[in-house]
C-alpha positions in Angstrom: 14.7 -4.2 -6.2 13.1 -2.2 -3.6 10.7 -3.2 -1.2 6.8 -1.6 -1.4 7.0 -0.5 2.4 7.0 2.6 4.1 10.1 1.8 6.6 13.0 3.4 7.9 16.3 1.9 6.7 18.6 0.8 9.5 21.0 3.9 10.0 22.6 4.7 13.2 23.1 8.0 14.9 26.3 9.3 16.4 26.3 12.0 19.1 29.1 14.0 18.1 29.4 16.6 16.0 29.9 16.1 12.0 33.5 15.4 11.9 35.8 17.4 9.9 37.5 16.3 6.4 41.0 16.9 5.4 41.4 16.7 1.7 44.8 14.9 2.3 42.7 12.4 4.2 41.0 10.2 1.9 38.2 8.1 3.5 36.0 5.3 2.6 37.9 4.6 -1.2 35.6 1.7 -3.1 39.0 -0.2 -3.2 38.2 -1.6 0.5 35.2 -3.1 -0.6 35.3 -6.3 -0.4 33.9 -7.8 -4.0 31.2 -10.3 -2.6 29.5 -7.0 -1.1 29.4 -5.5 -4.8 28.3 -8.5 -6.9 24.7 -7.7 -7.7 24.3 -4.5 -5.7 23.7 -1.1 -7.4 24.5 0.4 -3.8 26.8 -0.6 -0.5 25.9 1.0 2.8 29.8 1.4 3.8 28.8 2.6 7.6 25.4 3.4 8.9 24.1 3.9 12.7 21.0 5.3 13.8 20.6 6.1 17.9 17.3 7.0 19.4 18.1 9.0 22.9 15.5 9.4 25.3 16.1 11.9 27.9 12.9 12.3 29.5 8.9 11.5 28.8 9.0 14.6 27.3 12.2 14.9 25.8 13.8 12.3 23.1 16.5 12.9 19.7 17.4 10.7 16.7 20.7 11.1 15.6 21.4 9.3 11.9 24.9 8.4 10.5 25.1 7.5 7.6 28.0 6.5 4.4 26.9 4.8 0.9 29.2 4.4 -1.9 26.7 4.3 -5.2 28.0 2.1 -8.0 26.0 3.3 -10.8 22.7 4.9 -11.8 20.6 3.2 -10.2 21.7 3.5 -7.2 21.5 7.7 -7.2 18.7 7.5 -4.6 20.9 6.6 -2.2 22.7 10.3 -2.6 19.2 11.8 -1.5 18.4 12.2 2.6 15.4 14.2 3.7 14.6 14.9 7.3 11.0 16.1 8.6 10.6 18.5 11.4 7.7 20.4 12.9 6.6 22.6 15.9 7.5 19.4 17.9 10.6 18.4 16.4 13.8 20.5 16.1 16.7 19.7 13.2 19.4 20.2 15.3 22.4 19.4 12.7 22.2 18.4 9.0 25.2 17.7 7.1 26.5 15.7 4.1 29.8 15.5 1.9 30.2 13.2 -1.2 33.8 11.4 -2.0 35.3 10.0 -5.6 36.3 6.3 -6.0 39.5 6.9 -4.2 37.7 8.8 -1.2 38.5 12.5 -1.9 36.0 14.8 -0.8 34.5 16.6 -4.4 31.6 18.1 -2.8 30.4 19.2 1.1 26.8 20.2 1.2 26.3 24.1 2.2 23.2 24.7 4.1 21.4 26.9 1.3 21.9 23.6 -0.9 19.3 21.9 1.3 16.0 22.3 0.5 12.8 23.5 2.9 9.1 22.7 2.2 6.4 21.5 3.1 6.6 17.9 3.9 2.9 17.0 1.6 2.7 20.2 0.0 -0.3 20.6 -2.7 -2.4 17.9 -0.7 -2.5 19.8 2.4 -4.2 23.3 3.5 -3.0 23.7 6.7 0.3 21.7 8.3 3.3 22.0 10.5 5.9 19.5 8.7 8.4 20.5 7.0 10.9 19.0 5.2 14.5 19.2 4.7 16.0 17.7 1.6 19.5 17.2 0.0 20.9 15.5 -2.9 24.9 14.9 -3.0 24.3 12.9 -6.4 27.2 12.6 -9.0 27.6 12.0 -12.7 31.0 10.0 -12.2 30.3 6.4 -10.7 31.1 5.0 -8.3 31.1 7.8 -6.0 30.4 7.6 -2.3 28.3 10.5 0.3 28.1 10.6 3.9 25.2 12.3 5.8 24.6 12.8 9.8 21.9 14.6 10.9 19.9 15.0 14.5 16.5 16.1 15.1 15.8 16.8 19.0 12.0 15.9 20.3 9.6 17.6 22.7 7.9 14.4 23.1 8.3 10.4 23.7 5.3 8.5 21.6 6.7 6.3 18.4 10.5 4.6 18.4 11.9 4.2 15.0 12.2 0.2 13.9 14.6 -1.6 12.6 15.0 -3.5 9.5 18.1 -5.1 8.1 17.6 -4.4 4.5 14.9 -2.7 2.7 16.2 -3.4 -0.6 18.0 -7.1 -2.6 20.6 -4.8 -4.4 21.9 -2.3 -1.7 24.2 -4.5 1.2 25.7 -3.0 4.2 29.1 -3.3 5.7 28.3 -2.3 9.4 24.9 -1.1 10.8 24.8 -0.3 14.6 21.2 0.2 16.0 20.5 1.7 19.3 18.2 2.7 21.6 19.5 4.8 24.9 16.6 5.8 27.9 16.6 6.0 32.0 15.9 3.6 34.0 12.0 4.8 34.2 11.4 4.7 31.1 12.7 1.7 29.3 11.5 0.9 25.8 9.6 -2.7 24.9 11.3 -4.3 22.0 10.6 -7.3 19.5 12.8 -8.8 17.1 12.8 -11.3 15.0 16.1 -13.5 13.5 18.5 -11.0 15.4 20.6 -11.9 18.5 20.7 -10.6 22.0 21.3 -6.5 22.4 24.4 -5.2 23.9 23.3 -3.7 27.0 25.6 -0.5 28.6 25.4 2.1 31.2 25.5 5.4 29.7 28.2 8.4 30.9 24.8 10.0 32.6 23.6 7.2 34.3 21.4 6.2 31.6 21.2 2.7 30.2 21.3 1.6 26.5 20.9 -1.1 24.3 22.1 -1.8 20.8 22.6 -4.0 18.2 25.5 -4.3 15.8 25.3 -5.9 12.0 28.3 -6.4 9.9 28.9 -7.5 5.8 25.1 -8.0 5.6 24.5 -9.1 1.8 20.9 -9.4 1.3 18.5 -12.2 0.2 17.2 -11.5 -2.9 13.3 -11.0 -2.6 11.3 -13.6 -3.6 8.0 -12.6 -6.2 4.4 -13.5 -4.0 6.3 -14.0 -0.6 5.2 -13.1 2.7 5.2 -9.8 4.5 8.8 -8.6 5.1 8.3 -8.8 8.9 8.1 -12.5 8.4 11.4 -12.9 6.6 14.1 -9.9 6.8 15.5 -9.4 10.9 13.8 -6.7 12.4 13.7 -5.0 15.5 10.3 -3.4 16.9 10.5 -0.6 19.6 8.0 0.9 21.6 7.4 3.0 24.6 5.7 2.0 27.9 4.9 5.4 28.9 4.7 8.5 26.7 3.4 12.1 26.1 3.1 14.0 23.2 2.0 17.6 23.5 1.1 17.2 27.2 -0.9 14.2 27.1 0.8 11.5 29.2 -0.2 8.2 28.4 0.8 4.3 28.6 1.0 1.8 25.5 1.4 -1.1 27.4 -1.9 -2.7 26.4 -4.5 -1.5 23.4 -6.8 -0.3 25.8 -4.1 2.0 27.4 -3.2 3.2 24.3 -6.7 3.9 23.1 -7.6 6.0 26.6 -5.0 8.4 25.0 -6.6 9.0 21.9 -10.1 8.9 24.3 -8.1 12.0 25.8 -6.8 13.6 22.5 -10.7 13.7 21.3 -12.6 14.7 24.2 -15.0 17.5 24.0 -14.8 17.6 20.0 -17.5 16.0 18.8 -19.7 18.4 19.8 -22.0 19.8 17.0 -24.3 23.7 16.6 -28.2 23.0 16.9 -28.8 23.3 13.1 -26.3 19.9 12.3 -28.6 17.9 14.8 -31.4 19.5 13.6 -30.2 18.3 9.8 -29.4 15.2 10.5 -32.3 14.2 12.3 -34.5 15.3 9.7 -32.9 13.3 7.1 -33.1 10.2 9.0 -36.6 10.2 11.1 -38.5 8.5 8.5 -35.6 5.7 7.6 -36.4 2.1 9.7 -33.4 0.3 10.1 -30.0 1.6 11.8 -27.9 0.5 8.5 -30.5 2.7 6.3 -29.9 5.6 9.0 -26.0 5.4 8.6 -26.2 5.7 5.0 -28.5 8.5 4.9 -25.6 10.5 7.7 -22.5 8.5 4.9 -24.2 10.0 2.0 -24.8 13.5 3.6 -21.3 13.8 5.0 -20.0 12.5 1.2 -21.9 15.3 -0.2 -21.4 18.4 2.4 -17.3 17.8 2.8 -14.6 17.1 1.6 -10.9 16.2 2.4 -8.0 18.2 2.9 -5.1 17.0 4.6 -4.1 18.5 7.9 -1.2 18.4 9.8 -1.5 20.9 12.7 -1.3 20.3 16.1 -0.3 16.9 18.2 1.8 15.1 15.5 -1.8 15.2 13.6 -3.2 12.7 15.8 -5.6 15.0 17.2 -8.8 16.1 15.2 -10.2 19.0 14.1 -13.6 20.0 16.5 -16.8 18.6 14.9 -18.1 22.2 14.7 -15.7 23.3 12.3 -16.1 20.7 10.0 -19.7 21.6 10.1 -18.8 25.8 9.3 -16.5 24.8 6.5 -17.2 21.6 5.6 -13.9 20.5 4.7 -11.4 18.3 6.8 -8.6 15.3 7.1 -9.0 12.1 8.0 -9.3 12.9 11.8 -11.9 15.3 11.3 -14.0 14.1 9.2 -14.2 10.6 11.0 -15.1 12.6 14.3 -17.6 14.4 12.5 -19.2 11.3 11.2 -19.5 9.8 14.7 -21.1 13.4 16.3 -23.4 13.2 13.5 -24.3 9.4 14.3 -24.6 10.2 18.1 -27.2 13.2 16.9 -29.3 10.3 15.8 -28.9 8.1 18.8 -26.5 5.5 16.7 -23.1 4.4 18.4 -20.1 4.3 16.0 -16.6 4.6 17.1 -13.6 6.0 16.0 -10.9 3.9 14.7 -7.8 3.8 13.9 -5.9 1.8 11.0 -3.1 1.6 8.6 -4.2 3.0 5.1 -2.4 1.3 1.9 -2.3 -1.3 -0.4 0.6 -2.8 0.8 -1.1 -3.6 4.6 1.9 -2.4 7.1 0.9 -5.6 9.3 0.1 -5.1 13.1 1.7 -7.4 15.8 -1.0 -7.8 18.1 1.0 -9.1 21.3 3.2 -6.3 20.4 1.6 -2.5 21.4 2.7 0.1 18.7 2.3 3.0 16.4 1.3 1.2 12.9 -1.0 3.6 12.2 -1.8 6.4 9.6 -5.2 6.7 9.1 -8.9 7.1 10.4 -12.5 5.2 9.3 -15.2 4.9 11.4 -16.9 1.4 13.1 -20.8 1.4 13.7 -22.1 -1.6 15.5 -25.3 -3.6 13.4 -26.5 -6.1 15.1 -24.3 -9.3 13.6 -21.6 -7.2 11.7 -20.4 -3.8 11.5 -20.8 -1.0 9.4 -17.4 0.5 7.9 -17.5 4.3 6.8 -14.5 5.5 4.8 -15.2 9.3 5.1 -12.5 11.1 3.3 -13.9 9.7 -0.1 -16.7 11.7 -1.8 -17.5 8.5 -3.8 -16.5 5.7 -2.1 -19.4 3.2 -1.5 -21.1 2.8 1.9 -19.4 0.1 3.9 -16.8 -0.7 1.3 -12.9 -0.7 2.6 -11.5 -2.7 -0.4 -7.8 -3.0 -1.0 -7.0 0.3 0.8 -8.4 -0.3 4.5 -9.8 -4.1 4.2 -8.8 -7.3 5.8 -6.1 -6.2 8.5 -6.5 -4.5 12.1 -7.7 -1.9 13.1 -7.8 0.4 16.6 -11.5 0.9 17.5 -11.3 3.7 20.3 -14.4 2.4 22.8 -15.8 3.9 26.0 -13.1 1.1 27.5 -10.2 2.4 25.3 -8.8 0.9 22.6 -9.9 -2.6 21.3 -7.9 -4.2 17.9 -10.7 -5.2 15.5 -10.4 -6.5 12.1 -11.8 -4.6 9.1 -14.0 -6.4 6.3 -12.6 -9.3 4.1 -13.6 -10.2 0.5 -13.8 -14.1 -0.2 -12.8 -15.1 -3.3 -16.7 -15.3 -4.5 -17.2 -11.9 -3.5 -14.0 -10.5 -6.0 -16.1 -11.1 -9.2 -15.1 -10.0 -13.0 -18.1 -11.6 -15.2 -18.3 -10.8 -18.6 -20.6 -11.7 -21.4 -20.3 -11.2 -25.2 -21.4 -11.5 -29.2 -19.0 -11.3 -31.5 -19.8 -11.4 -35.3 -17.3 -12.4 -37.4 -17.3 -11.8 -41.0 -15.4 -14.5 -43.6 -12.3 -11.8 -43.9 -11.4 -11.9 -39.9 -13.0 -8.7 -39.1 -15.3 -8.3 -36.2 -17.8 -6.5 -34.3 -18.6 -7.2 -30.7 -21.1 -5.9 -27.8 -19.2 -6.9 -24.4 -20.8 -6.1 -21.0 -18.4 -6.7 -17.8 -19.6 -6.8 -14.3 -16.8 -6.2 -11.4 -17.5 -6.5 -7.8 -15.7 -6.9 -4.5 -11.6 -5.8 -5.0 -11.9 -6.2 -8.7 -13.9 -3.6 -8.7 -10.6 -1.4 -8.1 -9.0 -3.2 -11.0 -7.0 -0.5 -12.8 -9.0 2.2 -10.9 -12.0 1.5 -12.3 -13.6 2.2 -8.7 -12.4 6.2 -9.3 -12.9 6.7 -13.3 -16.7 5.3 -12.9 -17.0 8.5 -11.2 -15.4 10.4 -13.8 -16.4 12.6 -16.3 -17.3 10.8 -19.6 -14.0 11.6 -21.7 -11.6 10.1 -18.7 -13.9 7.2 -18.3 -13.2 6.5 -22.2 -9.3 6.7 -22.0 -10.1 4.1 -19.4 -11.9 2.1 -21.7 -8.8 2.6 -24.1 -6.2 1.0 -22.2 -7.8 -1.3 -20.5 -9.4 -3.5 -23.3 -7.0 -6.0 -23.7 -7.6 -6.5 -27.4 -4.8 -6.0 -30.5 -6.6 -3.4 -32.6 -9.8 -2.1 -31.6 -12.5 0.9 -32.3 -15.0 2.1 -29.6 -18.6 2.8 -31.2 -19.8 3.4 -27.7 -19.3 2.8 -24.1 -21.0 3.0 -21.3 -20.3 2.7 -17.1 -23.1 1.7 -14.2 -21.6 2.4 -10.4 -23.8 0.8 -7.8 -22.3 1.8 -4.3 -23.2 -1.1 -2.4 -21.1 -2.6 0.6 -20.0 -5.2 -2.0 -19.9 -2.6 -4.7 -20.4 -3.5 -8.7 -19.5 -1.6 -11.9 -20.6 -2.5 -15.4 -19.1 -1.6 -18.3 -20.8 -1.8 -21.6 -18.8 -1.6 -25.0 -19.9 -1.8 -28.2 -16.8 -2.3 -30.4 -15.3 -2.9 -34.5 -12.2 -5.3 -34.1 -10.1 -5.3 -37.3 -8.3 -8.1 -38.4 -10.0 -9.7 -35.3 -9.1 -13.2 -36.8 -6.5 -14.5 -39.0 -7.1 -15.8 -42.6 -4.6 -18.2 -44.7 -6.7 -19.7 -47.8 -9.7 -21.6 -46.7 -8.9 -21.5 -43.2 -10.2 -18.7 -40.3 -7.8 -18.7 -37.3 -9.6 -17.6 -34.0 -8.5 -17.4 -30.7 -11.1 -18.1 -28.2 -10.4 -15.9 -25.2 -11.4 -12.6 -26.3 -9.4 -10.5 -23.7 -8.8 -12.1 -20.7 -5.9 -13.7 -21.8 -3.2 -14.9 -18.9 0.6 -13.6 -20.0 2.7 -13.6 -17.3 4.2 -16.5 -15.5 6.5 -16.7 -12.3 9.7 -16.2 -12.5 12.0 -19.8 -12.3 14.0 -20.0 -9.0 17.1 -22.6 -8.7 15.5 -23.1 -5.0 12.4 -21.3 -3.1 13.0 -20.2 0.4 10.4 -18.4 1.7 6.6 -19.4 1.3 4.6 -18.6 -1.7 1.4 -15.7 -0.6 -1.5 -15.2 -2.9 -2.7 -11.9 -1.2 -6.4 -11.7 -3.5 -8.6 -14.4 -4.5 -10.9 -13.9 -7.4 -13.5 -15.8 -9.9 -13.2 -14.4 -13.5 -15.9 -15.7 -15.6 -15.8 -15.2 -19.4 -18.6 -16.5 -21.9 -18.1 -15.4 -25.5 -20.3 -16.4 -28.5 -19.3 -16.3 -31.0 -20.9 -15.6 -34.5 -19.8 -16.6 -38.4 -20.9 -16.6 -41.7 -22.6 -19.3 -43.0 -19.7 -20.4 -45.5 -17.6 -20.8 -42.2 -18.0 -23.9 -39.9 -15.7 -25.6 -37.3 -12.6 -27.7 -38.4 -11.4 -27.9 -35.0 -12.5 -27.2 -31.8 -10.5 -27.8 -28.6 -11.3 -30.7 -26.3 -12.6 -29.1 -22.9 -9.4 -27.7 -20.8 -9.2 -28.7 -16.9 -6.7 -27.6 -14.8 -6.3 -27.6 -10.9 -3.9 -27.2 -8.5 -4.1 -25.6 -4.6 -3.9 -22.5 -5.6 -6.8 -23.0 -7.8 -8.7 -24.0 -10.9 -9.4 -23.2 -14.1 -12.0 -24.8 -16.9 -12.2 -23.3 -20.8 -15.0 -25.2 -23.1 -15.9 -24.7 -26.8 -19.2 -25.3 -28.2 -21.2 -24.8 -31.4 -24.8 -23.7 -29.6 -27.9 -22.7 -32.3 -25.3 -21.7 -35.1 -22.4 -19.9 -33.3 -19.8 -21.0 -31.5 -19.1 -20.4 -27.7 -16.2 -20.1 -25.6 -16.9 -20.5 -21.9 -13.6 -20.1 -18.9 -13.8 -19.8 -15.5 -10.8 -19.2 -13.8 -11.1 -19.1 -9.8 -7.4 -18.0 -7.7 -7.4 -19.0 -4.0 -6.0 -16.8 -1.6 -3.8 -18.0 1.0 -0.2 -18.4 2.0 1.6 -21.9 0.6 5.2 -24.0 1.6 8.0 -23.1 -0.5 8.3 -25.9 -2.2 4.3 -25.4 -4.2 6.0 -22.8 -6.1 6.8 -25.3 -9.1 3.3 -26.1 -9.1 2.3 -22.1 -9.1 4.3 -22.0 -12.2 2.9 -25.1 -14.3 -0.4 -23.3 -12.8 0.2 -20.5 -14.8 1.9 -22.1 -18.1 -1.0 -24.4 -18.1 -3.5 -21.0 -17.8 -1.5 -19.5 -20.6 -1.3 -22.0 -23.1 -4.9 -22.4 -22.7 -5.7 -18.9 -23.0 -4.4 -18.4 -26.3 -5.1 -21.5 -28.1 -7.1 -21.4 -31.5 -10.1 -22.0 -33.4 -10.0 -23.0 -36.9 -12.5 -22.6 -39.2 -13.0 -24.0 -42.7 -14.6 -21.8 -45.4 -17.0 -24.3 -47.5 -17.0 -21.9 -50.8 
């Protein structure tokens, strides 16, 4: 099982040449390994070293060596390697061979086999990255391939980590990490549940660390478990002092690091005459700032829109504010500097900031000063809180981050430098699915019902719902169709509200014919209460948890169905009211008759937070005791 992260697998670089093969010469046969590194892997790294060299402040190279023997399908991703390159980075060497079981060589990689593209081709209009790409897969398993590449650097800014493992089926037999710099410029590093480095003078003069890691089999990842920096042995690395397309600059503190981005941004923010003009006009009869900075949100939503580009210093330095205003298109840089010029027109401070974008939250040390970041909002001060803009979204609501930008840390670039902030969070009360409806039952099982679901706070991303509520009518119904979580199901109509507010909300409205709705044997109607929020899924059953149990989202689902029969149909048996609670949180369930129909009422509130290993028995009763609520049945008994 891979892990969801964006991280470079340990691999260690070698400064020699790619050595030479002899076909007589077999080399790494699957025979030599060793059977506890194959039990339960799909993949073994056989030998991998990864060496960052820095040479000067403007002058670095990352040399990767690496040999995996795949033993089966699943494990074909392994043949892949791909290295980027742009007008800053040079590809000095890239070469691969792949070996049968017994180690013969059946295949060296020519150099018109690798392929050359654009690194985010189709997303991006303008770029320097490139990408080089080969595949040395096989048909025949096990098979083993062996790539070494360098790429050579005109600049010192980011260090490539280090992390153990990056995947529960894939172990290593020897990984070698290391890091080599003079004496001026030595690196800052972090590590966590890995030894003291090996320090060496180089044959230049210059010193080096590094780390060495042998017959590494790796913990199998635990479901709902913390962040991987808190439980796989890493290795952080960071410059002191860098430069990156002639700006020099320190990242020794935040502050240092954000006067190089002050640097990078200087003199583009400045805006033509008409923009000003625009801008002010649109705002001079609005009262409050927060009315203001949604008038400038709403404006830049509907002039631009974003294109990714990837010209220039690594992409870390924006487009001008002026272009963006001539062709109103831009990245995430651009568009973010454009927002705060536009603010500034109006006399409104706002800052930009810098953050990680993604669902899966790359976390940021904060005692340890680093690159973590790939993205760029915008932070206005309002008087108790602050305003978040999100301005590479045409639809996005005003001050909403959600799952994508929300609750982490962030870089807010100040007139001091940089400053770590944290970005919005979403209580549990705030993360809201409420959903009311009447369903009339005929004496036959058959149904019609007229449901109306309110999402806010991060449920209102649930399933995308936050992007097809801006679609057109005919997408918005295929959402409709896979998302309604009942067997057998017609859609008479539908119908989808957005409000954009900083906690936003969608409705969705269904009117709806449910065949064979209910279940009939003789006199008896079988019903189950929970219309369609019905809880399935259940952790898996560990022999032992090790690591602690992390509920990433809380939420309050409320549900209240009425339901409505024929006459000839009354109650036989109705449920006692269901109570069940536990820390991680509490669910009810109640059935009522109420003026002639019958009503099903559950509330189910999840509570977000991180929890000791041994709670994870009691996550799983949690969830049985949810489930067998959730589908348990209503009989009725038919009086004719």
């Amino acid at each position: 099982m891979k892990m969801a992260k964006n991280i470079l697998l340990p691999a260690i670089m070698m400064v020699c040449c790619f050595r030479a093969w002899s076909e007589s010469d077999p080399k790494y046969p699957v025979s030599e390994i060793p059977e506890t590194m194959t039990k339960g892997c799909y993949a073994v790294v056989r030998e991998e070293s990864q060496t960052f060299d820095i040479y000067a402040i403007n002058k670095t190279s990352q040399t990767v060596h690496q040999v995996v023997t795949i033993l089966n399908k699943k494990g074909d991703g392994s043949a892949q390697m791909s290295v980027s390159y742009d007008k800053f980075r040079r590809v000095a060497y890239f070469h691969g061979v792949a070996y049968d079981a017994s180690g013969k060589i059946i295949k060296k990689l020519k150099q018109n086999e690798i392929l050359d593209r654009s690194s985010i081709s189709g997303y991006s209009l303008f770029e320097d990255n490139r990408i080089k790409i080969a595949d040395l897969s096989q048909t025949t398993y096990p098979y083993t391939v062996e790539f070494e590449y360098q790429v050579e650097m005109k600049f010192l800014y980011s260090i490539p980590d280090f992390l153990l493992y990056a995947d529960d089926e894939i172990s290593t037999q020897k990984s070698v990490y290391k890091v080599t710099y003079p004496s001026g410029l030595q690196p800052r590093f972090k590590t966590f549940k890995i030894g003291e480095p090996k320090k060496e003078k180089e044959s230049d003069g210059r010193e080096s660390v590094s780390w060495v890691f042998e017959n590494t089999v790796p913990e199998k990842f635990e479901k709902n478990g913390p962040d991987y920096h808190k439980t796989i042995p890493n290795i952080l690395a960071a410059p002191d002092q860098f430069e990156y397309g002639g700006y020099q600059g320190r990242m020794d503190t935040w502050q240092n690091l954000g006067k190089w981005q002050i640097q990078l941004n200087k003199g583009r923010d400045v805006l033509p005459e008409k923009a000003i003009s625009a801008v002010r006009d649109l705002t001079s009869n609005l009262k409050t700032n927060e009315e203001k900075v949604r008038a400038v949100y709403e404006f830049l939503q509907n002039k631009t829109r974003y294109v990714s580009i990837q010209l220039g210093i690594g992409g870390l330095q924006p487009f001008e504010a002026t272009t963006v205003d001539e062709v109103s298109y831009g990245d995430c840089k651009a568009l973010s500097n454009y927002a705060v010029a536009l603010l500034h027109a109006i006399g409104i401070k706002s800052y930009y900031t810098i953050i990680y974008g993604g669902d899966d939250n790359k976390p940021v040390i904060p005692d340890f000063v680093g690159d973590y970041f790939n993205h760029i909002v915008v932070a206005v001060p309002n008087e108790k809180d602050t305003l978040w803009l999100e301005c590479t979204s045409q639809t996005k609501p005003f001050g909403y981050m959600g799952r994508f930008t929300g609750e982490r840390k962030a870089l807010m670039i100040t007139e001091e430098g940089g400053k770590l902030v944290n970005t919005p969070s979403y209580p549990t009360e705030k993360n809201l699915q409420s959903r009311t409806a009447v369903v009339v039952v005929d004496a036959k099982g058959n149904a019609s019902a007229k449901i109306r679901t309110t999402y806010t706070g991060l449920q209102y991303e649930n399933n995308a719902l936050d992007f097809y509520v801006n679609y057109e009518r005919d997408e918005q119904k295929k959402w409709v169709q896979h998302n309604t979580e009942i067997p057998s199901f017609d859609i008479n109509s539908f119908a989808m509200t957005n409000k954009k507010n900083r906690i936003p909300l969608a409705i969705v409205e269904l009117d709806l014919t449910l065949n064979r709705l209910a279940t009939v044997s003789g006199k008896r109607l079988f019903l189950t209460g929970n219309l369609m929020n019905r809880s399935t899924s259940v952790p898996e059953k560990l022999e032992k948890r090790k690591t602690n149990v992390v509920v990433k989202m809380g939420y309050l689902d409320l549900d209240t169905i009425r339901y409505r029969l024929p006459d000839e149909l009354y109650p036989e048996f109705l449920p006692e009211p269901i109570k069940v609670k536990s820390r991680f949180g509490e669910y009810e369930a109640t059935f009522k008759v109420d003026q002639g129909s019958v009503v099903y009422v559950r509330k189910m509130i999840m509570k977000k937070g991180e929890f000791p290993p041994e709670s994870y028995n009691e996550l799983i009763e949690f969830y049985k005791s949810i489930n067998k609520a959730d589908n348990i049945k209503l009989v009725f008994l038919n009086k004719t």
